[in-house]
N, C-alpha and C positions, 0 to 999 in steps of 0.2 A: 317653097317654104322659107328659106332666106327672106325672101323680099317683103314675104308677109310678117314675118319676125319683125323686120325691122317697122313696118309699119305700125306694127303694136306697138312698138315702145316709146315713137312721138308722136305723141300729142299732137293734134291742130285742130284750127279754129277756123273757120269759113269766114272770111271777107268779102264777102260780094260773091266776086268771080272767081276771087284766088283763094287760094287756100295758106293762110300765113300756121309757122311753126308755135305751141304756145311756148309763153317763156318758160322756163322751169324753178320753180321755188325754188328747189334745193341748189340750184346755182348762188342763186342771190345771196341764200344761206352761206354758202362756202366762201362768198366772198366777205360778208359780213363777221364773219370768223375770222377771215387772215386778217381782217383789218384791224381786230378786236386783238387778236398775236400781233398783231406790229408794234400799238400802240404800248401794249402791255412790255412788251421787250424793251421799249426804249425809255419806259417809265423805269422798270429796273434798272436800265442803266443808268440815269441821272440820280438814283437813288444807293448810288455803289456806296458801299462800309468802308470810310477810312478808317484803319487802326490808328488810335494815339501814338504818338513818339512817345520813345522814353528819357527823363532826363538823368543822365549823373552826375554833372555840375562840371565835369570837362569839355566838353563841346559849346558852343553858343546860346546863350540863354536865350537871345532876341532871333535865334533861324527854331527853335521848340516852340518860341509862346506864339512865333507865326503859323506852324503847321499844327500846335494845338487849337485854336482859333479857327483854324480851316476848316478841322473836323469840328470844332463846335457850332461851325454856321451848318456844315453839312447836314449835319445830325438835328439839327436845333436844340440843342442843348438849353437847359433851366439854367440859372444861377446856380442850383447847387447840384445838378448833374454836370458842368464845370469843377464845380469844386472839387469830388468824387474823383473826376476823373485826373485832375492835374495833382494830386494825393498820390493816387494808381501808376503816376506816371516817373515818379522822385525815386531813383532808386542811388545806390552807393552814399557819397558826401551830399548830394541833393539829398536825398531820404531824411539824413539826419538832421534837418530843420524840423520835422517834424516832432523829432523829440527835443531838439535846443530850445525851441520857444511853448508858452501856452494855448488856451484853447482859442484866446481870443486872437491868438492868429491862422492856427490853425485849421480853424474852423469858418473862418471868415474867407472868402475867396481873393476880395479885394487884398485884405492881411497878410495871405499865405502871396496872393504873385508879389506886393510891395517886397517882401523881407527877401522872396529869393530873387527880383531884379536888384536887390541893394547889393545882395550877398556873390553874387555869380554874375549878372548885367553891367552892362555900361562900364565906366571906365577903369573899374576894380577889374575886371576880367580880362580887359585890356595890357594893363598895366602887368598886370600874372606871367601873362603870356610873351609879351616882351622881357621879364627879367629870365622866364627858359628857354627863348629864342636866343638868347645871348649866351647863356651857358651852358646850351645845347652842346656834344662832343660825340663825333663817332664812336659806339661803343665797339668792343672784341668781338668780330666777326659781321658784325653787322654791314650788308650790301652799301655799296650808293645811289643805289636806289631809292633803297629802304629807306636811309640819307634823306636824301633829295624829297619824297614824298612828304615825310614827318616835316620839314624846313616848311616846305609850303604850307602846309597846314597849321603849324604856329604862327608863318611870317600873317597868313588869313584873318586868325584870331586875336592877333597884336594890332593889327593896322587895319580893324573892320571900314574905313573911311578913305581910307587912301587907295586912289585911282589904280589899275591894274600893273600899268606900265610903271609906274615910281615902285610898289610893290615889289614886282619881279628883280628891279635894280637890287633893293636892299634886301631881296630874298640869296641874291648870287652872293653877296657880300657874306652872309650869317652863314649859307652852308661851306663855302672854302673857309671862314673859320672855325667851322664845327666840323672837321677836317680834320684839323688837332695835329696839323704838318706842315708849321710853318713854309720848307723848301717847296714842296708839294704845291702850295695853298698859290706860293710866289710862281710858277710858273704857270699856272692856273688864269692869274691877273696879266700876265704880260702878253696873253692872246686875247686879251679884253671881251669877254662874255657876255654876250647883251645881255640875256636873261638867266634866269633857274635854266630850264633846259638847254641851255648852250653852254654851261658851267658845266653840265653832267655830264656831256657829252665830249666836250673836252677830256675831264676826271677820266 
């Protein structure tokens, strides 16, 4: 009974002499399937949802309108699905452009990025950011860490231009004197600290 079972259940087709197996549709099926999920999976993946950055007018204007950008080629985005969305994206001191100026900038996409790269961009924000990298000051209780981290991330946003290695020198410099200990800051300098992390490491 086994062997006849099994004989019911394939198929064949007589070739002459021999007897070949037939093929089985529902194979072909299953494979035209997986092929149909593969493709579909890897279409969803090229089609992943980046969420917008948000702006608040402290971080980098020109690292937002690059990852804004990103998502609007992802997306494909219209002219005024840009606008929408770089609007949705302004929150804190960014936000408040939108009520300092009228409609004819705010409403304009062109209008609204010109006024917030004039306002936040280039070398107005540059410039910001070096006058509180210099009168940066360890606060009460505040780690050197926490020190050390902040320093770098001003000395980033002061000197967007300047190579890594010149950076790090004038980064060691700003955190020993935002240190706020002179004796401190002096023996600090006299083990000569290549960079930010051998200053802190020192401290």
């Amino acid at each position: 009974m086994p062997s006849s079972s099994r004989k019911k259940s394939q198929r064949q087709v007589p070739n002459g002499d021999k007897v070949v197996p037939a093929t089985s549709s529902d194979d072909s099926s299953s494979e035209s399937e997986n092929d149909e999920s593969g493709r579909t999976s890897i279409e969803s993946r090229s089609k992943h949802v980046l969420k917008p950055p948000k702006f608040d007018g402290k971080t980098s204007f020109e690292t937002f309108w690059a990852q804004l950008q990103n998502c609007a080629t992802n997306h494909q985005w219209t002219r005024a699905q840009k606008l929408v969305f770089l609007k949705n994206s302004l929150e804190k001191d960014a936000a408040n452009v939108l009520w300092d100026y009228g409609t004819e900038v705010t409403d304009s996409f062109s209008g609204l990025t010109k006024t917030l790269r004039m306002r936040f961009g280039g070398a107005s924000f540059a410039d910001k950011h070096i006058i509180e990298l210099k009168n940066r000051r360890r606060t009460k209780g505040e780690t050197l860490k926490a020190l050390h981290s902040d320093v770098r991330r001003l000395a980033a946003l002061a000197f967007p231009d300047m190579d890594q290695k010149n950076r790090e020198v004038v980064s060691c410099d700003y955190f020993i004197d935002a240190l706020d200990d002179p004796d401190f800051g002096l023996k600090i300098r006299e083990k000569q600290p290549a960079d930010l992390d051998s200053a802190l490491r020192i401290a």
